[in-house]
C-alpha positions in Angstrom: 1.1 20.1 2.4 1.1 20.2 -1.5 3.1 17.3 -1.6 1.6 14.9 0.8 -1.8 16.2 -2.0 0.1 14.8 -4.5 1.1 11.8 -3.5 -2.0 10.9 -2.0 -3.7 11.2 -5.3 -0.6 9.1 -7.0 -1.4 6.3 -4.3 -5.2 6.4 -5.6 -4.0 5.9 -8.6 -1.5 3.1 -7.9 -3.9 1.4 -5.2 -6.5 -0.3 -7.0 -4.0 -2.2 -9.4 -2.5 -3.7 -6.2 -5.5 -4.5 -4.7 -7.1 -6.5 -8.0 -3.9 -8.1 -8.0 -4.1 -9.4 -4.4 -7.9 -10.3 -5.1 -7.0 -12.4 -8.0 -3.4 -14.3 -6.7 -4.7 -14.5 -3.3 -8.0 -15.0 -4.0 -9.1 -12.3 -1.2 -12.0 -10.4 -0.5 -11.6 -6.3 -1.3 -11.8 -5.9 2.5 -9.0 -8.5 3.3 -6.7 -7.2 0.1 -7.3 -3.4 1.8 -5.9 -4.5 5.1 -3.2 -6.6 4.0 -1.9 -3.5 1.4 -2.6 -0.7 4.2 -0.7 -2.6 7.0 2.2 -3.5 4.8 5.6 -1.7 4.8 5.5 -1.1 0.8 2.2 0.9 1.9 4.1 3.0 4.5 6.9 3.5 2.2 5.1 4.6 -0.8 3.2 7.0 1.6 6.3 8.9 2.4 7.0 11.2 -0.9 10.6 11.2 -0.5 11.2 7.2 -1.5 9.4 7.9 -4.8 8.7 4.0 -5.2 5.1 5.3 -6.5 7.1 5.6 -9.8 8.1 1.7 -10.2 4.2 1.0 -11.0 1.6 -1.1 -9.6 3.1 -4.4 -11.3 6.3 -3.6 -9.6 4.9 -2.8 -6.6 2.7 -6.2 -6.1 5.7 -8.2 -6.6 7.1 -6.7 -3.4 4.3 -7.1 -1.5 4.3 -10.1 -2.1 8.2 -10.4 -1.3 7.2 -9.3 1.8 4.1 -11.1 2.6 6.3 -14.2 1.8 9.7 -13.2 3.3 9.3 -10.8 5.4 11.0 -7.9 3.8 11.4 -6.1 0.7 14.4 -6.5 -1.3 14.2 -2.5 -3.7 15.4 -2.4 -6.9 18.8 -0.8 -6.8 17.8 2.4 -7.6 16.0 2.8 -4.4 18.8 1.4 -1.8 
């Protein structure tokens, strides 16, 4: 239970970078950025504590969303193959 604490508190943290991110390129609402981040697969992943990809930063973290907005899929750094 401690860690799923944890990382939720890490994703509060990493969340709103994303979202002002999506705002900005995609020129969404806060609504519309919150649903496209929280039905995404990088969401999901970062949500499970074993991937650790809360540690590549929000910057990091955009780009792949929006790898996988565009594409489809998300192509992780090699360190988290």
């Amino acid at each position: 239970m401690e860690n799923k604490k944890n990382i939720s508190s890490v994703i509060a943290f990493i969340t709103p970078g994303i979202l002002q991110l999506l705002m900005r390129n995609r020129g969404l609402s806060l609504e519309n950025a919150s649903e496209v981040l929280y039905n995404s697969m990088l969401y999901k992943t970062l949500e499970d504590e074993r991937t650790k990809v809360w540690h590549l930063g929000y910057p990091i973290l955009y780009d792949l969303l929006e790898e996988e907005l565009t594409t489809g899929d998300i192509t992780w750094p090699e360190e988290q193959s």
